[in-house]
BAMARBA-948437 format. One record per residue: residue number from 1; x, y, z of N, C-alpha, C, CB in turn. Coordinates in steps of 0.05 Angstrom, whole numbers. Glycine has a CB too. Example, Ala and Ser with C-alpha at 12.3 -4.5 7.8 and 13.67 -1.06 7.14 Angstrom:
# residues 2
seq,n_x,n_y,n_z,ca_x,ca_y,ca_z,c_x,c_y,c_z,cb_x,cb_y,cb_z
1,264,-114,156,246,-90,156,264,-66,156,226,-89,181
2,257,-45,142,273,-21,143,258,1,157,282,-12,114
***
This chain:
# residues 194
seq,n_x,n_y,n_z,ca_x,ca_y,ca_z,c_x,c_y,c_z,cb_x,cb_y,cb_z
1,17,-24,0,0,0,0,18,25,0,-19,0,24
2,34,30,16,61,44,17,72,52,-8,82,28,29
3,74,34,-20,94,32,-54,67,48,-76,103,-18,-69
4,42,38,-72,19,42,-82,26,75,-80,-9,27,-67
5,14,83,-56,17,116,-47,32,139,-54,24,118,-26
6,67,116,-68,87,134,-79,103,135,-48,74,167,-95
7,101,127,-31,108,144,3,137,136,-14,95,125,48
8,155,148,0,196,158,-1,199,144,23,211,200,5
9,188,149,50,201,144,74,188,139,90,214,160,84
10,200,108,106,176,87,113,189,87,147,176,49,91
11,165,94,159,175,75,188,160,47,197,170,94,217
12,178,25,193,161,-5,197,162,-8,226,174,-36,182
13,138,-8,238,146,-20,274,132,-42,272,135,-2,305
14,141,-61,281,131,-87,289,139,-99,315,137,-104,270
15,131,-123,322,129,-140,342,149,-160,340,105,-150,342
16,161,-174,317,176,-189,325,198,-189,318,170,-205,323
17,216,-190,336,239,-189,339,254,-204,324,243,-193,360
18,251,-223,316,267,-242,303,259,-233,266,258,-277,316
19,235,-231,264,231,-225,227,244,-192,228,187,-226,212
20,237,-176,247,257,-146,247,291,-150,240,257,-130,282
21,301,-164,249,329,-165,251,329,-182,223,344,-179,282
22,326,-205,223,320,-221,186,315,-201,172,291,-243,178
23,294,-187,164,289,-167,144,312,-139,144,258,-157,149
24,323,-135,165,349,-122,163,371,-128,156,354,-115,179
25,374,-161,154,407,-166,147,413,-177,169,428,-140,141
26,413,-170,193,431,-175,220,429,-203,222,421,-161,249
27,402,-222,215,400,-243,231,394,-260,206,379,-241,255
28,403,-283,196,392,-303,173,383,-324,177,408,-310,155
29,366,-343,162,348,-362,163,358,-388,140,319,-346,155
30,346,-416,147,357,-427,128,328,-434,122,382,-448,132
31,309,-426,134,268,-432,127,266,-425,90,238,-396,153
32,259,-442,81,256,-439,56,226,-421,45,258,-469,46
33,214,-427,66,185,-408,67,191,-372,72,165,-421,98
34,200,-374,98,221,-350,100,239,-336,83,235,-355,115
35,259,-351,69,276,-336,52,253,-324,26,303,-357,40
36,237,-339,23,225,-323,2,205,-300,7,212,-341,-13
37,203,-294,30,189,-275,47,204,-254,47,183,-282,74
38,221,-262,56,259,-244,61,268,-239,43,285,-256,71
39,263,-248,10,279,-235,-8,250,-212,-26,298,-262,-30
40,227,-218,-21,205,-204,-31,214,-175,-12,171,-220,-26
41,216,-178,11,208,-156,29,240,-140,18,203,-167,69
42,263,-155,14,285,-133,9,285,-122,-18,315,-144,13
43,263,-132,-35,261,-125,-52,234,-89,-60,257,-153,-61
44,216,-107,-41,206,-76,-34,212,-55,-20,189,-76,-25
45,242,-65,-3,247,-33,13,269,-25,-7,260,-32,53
46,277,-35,-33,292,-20,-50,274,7,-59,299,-39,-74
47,237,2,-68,230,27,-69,223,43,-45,212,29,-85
48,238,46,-32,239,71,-15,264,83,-17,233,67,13
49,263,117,-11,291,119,-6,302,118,23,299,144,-17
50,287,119,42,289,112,71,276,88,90,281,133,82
51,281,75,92,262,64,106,276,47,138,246,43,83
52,256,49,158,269,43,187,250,21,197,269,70,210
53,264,3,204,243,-15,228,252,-15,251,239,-45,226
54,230,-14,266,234,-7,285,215,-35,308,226,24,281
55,233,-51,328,216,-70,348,215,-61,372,226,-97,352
56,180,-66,381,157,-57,398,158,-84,407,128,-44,384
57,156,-91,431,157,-111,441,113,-119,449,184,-105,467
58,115,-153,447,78,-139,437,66,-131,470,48,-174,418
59,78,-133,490,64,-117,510,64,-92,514,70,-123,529
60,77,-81,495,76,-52,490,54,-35,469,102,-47,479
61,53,-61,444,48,-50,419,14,-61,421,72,-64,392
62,-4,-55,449,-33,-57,445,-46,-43,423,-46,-49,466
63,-30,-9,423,-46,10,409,-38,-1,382,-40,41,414
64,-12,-15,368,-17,-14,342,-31,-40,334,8,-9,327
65,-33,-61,353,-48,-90,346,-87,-76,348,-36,-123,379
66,-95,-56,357,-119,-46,351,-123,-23,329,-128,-38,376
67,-105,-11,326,-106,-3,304,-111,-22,283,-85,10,300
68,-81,-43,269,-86,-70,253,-121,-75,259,-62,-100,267
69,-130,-79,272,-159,-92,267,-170,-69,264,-174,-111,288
70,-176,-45,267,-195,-32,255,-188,-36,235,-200,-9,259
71,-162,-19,221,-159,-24,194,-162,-38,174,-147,-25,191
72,-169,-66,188,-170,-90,169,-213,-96,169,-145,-124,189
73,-221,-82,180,-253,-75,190,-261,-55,166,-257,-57,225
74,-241,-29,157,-254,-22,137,-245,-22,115,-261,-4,139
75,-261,-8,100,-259,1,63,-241,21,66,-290,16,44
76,-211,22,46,-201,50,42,-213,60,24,-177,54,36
77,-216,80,29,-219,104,12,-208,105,-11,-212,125,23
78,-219,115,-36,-203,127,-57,-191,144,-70,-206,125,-65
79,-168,160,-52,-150,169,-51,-129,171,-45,-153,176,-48
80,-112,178,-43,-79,173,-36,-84,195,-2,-48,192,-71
81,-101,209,-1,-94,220,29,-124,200,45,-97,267,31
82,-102,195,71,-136,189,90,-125,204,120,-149,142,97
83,-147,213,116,-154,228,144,-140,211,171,-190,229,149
84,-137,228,186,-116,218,207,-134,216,226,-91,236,215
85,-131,195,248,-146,185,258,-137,194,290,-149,158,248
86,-158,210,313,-156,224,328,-154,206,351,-174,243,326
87,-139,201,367,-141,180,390,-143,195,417,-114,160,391
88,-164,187,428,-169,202,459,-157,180,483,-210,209,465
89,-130,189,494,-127,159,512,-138,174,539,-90,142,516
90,-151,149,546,-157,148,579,-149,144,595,-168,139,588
91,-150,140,620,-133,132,648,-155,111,656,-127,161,675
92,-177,98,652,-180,68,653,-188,64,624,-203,57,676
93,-187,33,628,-196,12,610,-222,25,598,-202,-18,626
94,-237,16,575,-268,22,571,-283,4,585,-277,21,541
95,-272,-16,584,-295,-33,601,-307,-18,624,-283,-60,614
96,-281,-2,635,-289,14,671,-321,39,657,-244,47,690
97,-319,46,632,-337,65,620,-368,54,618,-325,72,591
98,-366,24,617,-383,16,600,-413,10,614,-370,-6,587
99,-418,6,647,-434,3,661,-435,27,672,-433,-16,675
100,-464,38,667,-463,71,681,-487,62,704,-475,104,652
101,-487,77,725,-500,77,739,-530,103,737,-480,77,758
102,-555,111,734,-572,130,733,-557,158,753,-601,115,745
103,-570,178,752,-563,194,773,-581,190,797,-564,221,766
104,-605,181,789,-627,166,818,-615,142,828,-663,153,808
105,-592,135,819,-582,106,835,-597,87,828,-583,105,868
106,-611,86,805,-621,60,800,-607,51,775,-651,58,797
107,-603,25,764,-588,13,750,-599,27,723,-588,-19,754
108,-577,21,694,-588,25,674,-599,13,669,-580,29,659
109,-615,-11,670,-644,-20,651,-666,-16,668,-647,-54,640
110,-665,-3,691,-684,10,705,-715,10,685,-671,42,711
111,-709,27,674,-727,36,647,-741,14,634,-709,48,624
112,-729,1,625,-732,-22,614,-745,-47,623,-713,-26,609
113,-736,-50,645,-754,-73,671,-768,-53,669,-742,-85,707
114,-782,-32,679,-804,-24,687,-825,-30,671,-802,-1,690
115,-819,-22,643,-828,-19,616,-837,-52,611,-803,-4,594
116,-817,-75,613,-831,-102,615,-855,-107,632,-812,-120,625
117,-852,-97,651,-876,-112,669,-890,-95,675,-870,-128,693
118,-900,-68,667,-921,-61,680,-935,-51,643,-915,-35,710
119,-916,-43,623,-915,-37,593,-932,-5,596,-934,-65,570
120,-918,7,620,-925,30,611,-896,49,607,-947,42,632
121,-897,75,597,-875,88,585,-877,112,617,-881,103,543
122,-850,116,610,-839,144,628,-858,157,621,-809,161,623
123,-865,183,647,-877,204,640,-856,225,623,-890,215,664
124,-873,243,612,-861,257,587,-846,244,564,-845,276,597
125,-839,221,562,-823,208,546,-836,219,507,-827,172,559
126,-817,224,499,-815,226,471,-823,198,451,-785,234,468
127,-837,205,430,-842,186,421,-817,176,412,-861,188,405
128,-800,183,400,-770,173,397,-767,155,417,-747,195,398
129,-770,158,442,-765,142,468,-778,124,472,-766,155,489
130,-803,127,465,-821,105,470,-814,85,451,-851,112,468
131,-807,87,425,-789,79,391,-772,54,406,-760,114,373
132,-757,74,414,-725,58,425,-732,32,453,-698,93,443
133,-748,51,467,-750,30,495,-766,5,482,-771,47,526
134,-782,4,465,-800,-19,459,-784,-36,446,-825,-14,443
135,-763,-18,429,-740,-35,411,-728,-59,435,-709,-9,399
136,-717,-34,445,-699,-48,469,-712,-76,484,-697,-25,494
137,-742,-72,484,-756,-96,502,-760,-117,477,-789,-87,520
138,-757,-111,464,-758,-139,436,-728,-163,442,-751,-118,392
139,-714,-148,458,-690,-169,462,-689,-181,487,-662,-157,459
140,-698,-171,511,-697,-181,538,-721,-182,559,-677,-167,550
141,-714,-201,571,-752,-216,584,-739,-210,605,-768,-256,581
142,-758,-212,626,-751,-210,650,-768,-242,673,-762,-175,656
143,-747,-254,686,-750,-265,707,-758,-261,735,-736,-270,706
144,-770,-255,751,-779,-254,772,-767,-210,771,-762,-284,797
145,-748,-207,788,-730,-183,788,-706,-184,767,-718,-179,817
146,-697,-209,757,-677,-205,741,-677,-202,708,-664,-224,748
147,-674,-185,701,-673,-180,676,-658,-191,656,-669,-161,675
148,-665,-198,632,-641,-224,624,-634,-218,591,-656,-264,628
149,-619,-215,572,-621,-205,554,-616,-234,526,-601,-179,558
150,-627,-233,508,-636,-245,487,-613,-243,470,-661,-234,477
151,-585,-273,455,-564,-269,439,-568,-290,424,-539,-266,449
152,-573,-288,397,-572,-306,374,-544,-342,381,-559,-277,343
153,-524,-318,389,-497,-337,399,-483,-343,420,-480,-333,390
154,-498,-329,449,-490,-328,465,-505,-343,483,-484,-308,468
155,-532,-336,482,-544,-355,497,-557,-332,513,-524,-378,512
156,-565,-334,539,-576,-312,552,-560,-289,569,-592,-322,569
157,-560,-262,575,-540,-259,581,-556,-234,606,-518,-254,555
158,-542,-240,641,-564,-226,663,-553,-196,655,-561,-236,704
159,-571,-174,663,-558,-157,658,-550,-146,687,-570,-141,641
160,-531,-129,696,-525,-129,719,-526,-95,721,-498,-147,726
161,-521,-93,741,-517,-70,753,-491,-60,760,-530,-70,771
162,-477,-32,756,-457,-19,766,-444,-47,785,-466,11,782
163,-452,-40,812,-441,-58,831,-430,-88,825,-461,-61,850
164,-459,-104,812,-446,-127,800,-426,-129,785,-459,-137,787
165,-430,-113,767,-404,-119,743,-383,-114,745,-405,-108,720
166,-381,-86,773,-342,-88,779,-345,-113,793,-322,-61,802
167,-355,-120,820,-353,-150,827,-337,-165,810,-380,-164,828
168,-357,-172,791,-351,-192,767,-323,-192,756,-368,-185,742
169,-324,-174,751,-296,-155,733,-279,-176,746,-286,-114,742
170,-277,-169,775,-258,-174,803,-252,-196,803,-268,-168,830
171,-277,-210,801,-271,-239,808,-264,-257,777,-302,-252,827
172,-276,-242,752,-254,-249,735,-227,-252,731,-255,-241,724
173,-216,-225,732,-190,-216,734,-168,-230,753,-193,-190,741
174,-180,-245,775,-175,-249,793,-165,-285,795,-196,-236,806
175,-190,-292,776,-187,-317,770,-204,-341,794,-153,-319,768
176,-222,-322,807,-248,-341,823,-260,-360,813,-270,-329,832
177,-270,-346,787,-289,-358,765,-282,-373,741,-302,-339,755
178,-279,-401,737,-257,-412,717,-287,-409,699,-236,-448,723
179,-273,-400,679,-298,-398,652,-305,-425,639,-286,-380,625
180,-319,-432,634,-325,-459,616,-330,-454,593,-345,-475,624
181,-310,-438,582,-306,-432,553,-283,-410,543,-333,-422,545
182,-278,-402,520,-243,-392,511,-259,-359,527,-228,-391,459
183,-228,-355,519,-226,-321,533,-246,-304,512,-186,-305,530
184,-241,-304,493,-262,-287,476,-287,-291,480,-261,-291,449
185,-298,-318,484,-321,-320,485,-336,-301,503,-324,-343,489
186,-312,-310,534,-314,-294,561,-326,-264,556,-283,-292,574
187,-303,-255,546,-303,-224,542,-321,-211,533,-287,-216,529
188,-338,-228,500,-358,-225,486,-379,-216,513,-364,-252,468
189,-380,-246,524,-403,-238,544,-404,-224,564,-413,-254,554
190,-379,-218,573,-378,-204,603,-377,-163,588,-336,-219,626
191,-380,-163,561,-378,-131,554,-408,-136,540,-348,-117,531
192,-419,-160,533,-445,-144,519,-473,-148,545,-456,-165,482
193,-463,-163,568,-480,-165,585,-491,-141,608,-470,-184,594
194,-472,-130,608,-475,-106,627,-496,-86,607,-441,-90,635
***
């Protein structure tokens, strides 16, 4: 894409240490799969007139392994310029973002349980609101007090409250709770459940 663009002067950062130093010269291979990797790649940093690699070790390099997947998520554009992409970093995780608590101290699906079992709407509520909340109740039933939400692939998923879900968090992180299933799956559910 680089060569495509016309770019002169490349900075490569990557993750591994061992294809960084190979693709520089320093380090050689007798992998027959490899050398032909290794002689394509010295063949494309001939069109540059600069080019640097540079190794990120991968406990460092979160921000560029999420970048790589957005990137690979969309369509480029058709042009040689793309807009530069604005990064806001935080001081927690998103997950810490992602369970909000009401300002009345009642949980976010407050609304929503209510709206299940009695099927009346907020006062003053907007028809937009009324739109969305009915949407919203097309995915999750409610059990006695517990509210439970409706996934094609997940299966059912409770919804919790502020309090619960750092709990959870805790006793994930922590390793209380052995999952009976891979880490992604985990994650899937422990970020779309809240």
């Amino acid at each position: 894409m680089a060569v495509d663009m016309n770019v002169k002067e490349l900075l490569v950062i990557g993750d591994s240490d061992l294809l960084m130093h190979q693709v520089q010269g320093e380090w050689s291979t007798k992998n027959v799969k490899i050398l032909l990797y290794l002689h394509c790649m010295k063949e494309i940093c001939k069109k540059f007139t600069k080019i640097e690699f540079k190794n990120v070790p991968k406990i460092q390099n979160e921000f560029v392994i999420a970048t790589a997947t957005l990137s690979s998520m969309i369509q480029p554009p058709d042009k040689n310029y793309i807009d530069p992409i604005e990064v806001e970093i935080r001081d927690q995780h998103a997950y810490c973002f992602h369970v909000d608590e009401k300002p009345n101290g009642k949980p976010w699906y407050h609304d929503i349980r209510k709206f299940i079992a009695t099927r009346e709407y907020l006062e003053n509520a907007t028809n937009g609101q009324k739109r969305a909340l009915r949407r919203l109740a097309n995915h999750v039933f409610l059990n006695g007090e517990i509210l439970y939400r409706r996934t094609s692939n997940l299966g059912l998923l409770r919804c919790v409250d502020i309090a619960e879900a750092t709990k959870l968090l805790e006793e994930i992180h922590v390793g209380t709770c052995r999952p009976h299933m891979n880490e992604f799956t985990l994650a899937k559910k422990i970020l779309r459940a809240g």
